[in-house]
C-alpha positions as CSV (number, residue, x, y, z in Angstrom):
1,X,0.6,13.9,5.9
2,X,1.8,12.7,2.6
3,X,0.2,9.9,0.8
4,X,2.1,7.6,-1.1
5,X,0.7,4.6,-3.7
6,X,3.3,1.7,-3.1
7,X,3.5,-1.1,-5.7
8,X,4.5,-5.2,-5.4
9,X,4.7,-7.9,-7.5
10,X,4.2,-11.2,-6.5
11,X,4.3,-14.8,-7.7
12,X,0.6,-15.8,-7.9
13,X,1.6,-19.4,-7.1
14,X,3.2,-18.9,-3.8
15,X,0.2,-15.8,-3.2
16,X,-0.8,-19.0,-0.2
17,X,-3.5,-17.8,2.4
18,X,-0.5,-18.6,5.0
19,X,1.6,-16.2,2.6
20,X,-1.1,-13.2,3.1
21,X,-1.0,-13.8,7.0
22,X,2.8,-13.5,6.8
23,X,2.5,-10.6,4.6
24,X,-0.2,-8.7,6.5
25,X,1.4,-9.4,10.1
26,X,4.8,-7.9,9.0
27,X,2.7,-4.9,7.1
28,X,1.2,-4.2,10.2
29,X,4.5,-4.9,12.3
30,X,5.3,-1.6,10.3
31,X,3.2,1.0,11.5
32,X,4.0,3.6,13.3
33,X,2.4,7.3,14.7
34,X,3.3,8.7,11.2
35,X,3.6,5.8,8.7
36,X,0.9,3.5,7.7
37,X,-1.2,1.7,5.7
38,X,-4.5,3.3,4.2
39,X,-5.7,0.5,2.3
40,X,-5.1,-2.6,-0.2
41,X,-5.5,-4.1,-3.3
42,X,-4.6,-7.3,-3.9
43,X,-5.1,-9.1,-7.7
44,X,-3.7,-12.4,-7.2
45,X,-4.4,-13.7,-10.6
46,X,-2.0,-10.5,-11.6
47,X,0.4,-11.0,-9.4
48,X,0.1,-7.5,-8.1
49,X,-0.5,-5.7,-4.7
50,X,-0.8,-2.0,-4.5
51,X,-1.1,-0.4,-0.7
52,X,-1.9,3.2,0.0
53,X,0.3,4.7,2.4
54,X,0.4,7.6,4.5
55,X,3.7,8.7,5.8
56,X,6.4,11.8,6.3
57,X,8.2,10.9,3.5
58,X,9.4,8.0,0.6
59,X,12.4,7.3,2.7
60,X,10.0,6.4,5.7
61,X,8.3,3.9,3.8
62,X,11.4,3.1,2.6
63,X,12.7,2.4,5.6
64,X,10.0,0.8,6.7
65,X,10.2,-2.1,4.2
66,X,13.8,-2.6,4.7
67,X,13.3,-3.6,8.8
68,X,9.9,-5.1,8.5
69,X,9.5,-6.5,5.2
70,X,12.9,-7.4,3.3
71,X,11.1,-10.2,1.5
72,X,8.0,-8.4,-0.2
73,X,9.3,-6.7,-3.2
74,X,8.5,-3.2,-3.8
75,X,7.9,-2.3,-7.8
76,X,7.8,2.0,-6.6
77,X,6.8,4.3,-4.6
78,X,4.9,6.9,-6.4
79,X,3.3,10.1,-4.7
80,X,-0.5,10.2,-4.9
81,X,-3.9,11.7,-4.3
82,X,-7.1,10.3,-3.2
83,X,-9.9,10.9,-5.3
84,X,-13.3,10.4,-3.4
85,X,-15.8,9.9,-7.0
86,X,-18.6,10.2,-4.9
87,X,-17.8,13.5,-3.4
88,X,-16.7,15.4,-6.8
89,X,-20.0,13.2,-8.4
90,X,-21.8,15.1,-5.4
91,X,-19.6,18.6,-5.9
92,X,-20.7,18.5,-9.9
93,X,-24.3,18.1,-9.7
94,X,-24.4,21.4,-7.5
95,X,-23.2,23.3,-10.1
């Protein structure tokens, strides 16, 4: 399955603990077999979320986002790779 890094911006002043249980319940809402969310990062003080996705394609997620969560802006939707640090650390040393 495709991953895909999807970035918001946010107002920090509205960034509300009630706003995150808004934002997380219609995140989850989302997910389906194919499409979800990997993981989070959320910098309040930058008024920035980015969200690892995994999905078919952009135009799932972009789907996704327009029945689930019209109000949560997205910045892009970029393909992407994981990179596990402690694995190539691991994969270097045997060399």
């Amino acid at each position: 399955m495709a991953k895909f890094l999807v970035l918001h911006s946010l107002d920090p002043r509205t960034a509300t603990s009630e706003f995150q249980m808004v934002v997380t319940k219609a995140t989850v809402d989302m997910f389906t077999k194919e499409t979800y969310c990997i993981a989070s990062w959320l910098a309040i003080g930058a008024g920035k979320i980015a969200c690892l996705w995994e999905a078919p394609s952009e135009q799932a997620l972009i789907d996704a986002y327009a029945t689930k969560e019209p109000n949560l802006a997205i910045d892009g939707i970029y393909p992407a790779t994981v990179i596990d640090w402690a694995e190539m650390k691991k994969s270097l040393k045997q060399r």
